[in-house]
C-alpha positions, -999 to +999 in steps of 0.1 A: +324-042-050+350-029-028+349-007+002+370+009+033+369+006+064+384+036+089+384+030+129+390+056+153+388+056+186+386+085+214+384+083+251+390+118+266+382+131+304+385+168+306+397+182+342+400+223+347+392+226+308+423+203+301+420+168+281+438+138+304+444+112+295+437+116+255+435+080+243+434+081+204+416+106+180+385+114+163+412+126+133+437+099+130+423+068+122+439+039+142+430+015+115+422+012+080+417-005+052+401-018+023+377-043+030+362-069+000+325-069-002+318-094-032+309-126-040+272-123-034+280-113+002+275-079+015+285-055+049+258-063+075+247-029+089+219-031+104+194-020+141+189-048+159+158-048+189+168-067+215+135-071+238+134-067+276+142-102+290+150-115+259+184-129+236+190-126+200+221-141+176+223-111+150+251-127+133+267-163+127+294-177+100+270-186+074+255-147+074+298-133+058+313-167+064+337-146+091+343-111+091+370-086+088+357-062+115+327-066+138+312-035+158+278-032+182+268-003+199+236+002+221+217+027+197+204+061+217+212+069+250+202+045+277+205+010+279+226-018+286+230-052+271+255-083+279+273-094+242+290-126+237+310-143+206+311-176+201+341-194+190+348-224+175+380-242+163+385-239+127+381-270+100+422-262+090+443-235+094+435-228+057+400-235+060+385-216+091+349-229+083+340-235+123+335-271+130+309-267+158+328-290+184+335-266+213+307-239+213+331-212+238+312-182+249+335-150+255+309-122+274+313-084+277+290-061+292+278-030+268+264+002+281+251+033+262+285+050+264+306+018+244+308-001+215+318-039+212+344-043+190+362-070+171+388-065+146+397-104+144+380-133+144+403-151+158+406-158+197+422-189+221+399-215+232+400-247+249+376-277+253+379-283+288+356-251+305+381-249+336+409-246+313+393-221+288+382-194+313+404-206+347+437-191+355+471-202+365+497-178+381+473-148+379+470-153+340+443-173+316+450-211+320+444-210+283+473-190+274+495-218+290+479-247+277+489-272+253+459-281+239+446-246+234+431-243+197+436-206+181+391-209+172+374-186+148+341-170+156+311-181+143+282-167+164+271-133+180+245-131+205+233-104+229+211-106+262+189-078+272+178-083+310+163-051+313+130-034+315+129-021+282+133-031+248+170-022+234+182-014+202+220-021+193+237-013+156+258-038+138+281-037+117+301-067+103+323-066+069+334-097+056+364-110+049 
């Protein structure tokens, strides 16, 4: 089965009736594609509760083995939720089944206004902690660093520390 895939993106503050800055449109897509679902594996879309106090891992490898595009957004409009992918460096650079051996966390907050996006599975890590999230000159030690490892993602988790229960929508197309 094949499908597509069309991102846009909009941010727009109006001031005296005027739009500044107009970053992107709800017209133009700023990218798209065609996106193979087959194989036995499908797009993931799907609401996702993520109780008060509480984590969940709504994705991993094994659920698309990797995706194409990855997109959460807090469903409604309140709440607030921390989201973090988990890389991994890859078996080969042919083969980018995760091998497990550095478990790196990259964390973003999400509110009710964004959406957590990823259009590449692919991110620098390092095995040493100081060295995958330290800096050097005012820029990420791991960018400078000879033993970085371009990783592959492999898990997606999300913290709600709130009062309330919060629901988030996923979306994940595989590769």
């Amino acid at each position: 089965m094949a499908a597509e895939i069309s991102v846009y993106h909009c941010v727009q503050l109006t001031i005296d009736g005027e739009p500044f800055p107009n970053f992107g449109s709800l017209v133009s897509t700023i990218k798209g594609g065609a996106a193979s679902i087959d194989g036995g594996t499908g797009a993931i879309v799907r609401n996702v509760t993520v109780p008060a106090g509480e984590s969940v891992v709504p994705w991993e490898w094994d659920d698309t083995d990797g995706f194409t595009h990855l997109a959460v957004m807090v469903k409604g409009g309140e709440g607030f939720v921390q989201v973090a992918m988990r890389y991994n460096s890859p078996t080969s650079s042919t083969d980018l089944t995760p091998t497990g051996s550095i478990n790196h966390w990259k964390d973003r907050s999400l509110s009710c206004v964004g959406v957590a996006e990823w259009d590449t599975e692919r991110a620098y890590i390092h095995a040493t902690a100081a060295n995958a999230v330290g800096q050097t000159t005012g820029l990420p030690t791991v960018w400078s660093d000879g033993s970085k490892v371009l990783g592959v993602a492999d898990a997606l988790a999300i913290l709600n520390e709130g009062d309330d229960d919060v629901v988030v929508t996923l979306i994940v197309v595989p590769k």
